[in-house]
N, C-alpha and C positions, 0 to 999 in steps of 0.2 A: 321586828317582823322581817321575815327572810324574802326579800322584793324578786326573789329570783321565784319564789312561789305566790307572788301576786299578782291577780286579776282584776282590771276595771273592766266592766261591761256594763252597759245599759238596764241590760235585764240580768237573771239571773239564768249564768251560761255557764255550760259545761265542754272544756273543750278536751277531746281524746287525746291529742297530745301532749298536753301540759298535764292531764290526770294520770296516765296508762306510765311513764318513763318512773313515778314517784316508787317508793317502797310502801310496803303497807300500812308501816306507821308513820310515813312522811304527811306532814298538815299542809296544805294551800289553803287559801286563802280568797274571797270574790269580794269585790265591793260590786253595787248593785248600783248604780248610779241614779236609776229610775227612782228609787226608793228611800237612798241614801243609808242604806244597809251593810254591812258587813258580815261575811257566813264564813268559819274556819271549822274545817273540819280536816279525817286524815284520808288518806286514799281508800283504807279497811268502812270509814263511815260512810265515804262516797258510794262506795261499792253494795254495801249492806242497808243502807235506806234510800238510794235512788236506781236502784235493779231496773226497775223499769227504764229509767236511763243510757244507763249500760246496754240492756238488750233492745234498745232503739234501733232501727235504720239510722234513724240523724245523727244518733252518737258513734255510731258503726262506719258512719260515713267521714266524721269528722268534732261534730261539736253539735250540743240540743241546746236550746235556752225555752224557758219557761216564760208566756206574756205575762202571769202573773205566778208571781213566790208564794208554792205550795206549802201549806201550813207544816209542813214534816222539814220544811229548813228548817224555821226557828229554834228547835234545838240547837243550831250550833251559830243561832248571831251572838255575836259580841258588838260590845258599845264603840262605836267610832268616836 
């Protein structure tokens, strides 16, 4: 796992500067800590299934997180 594109957060967070620098088939990676989850997907997935994200104020601003993990991640957990 490339720790240079890993996230621990509480919730499931999206942050604009660790996402926006990737390429578009660059993967990161979040552990969810709340949850004890892990979601890996590429910059192209981020962009393409959490739109609404992307055209946030909060992610516009900086970074969104979610109180609760919207059924549209689970496509991309993997097993911790």
């Amino acid at each position: 796992m490339n720790k240079q594109h890993y996230f621990d957060y509480a919730r499931l967070t999206f942050m604009k500067k660790n996402i926006d620098s990737l390429n578009d088939d660059e993967s990161f990676t979040i552990y969810v800590r709340n949850d004890n989850e892990t979601f890996t997907m590429t910059k192209k997935d981020f962009y393409e299934t959490f739109s609404n994200v992307v055209n946030s104020k909060s992610y516009k601003s900086g970074n969104y997180n979610y109180l609760k993990t919207p059924s549209k991640a689970y496509k991309y957990l993997v097993k911790n």
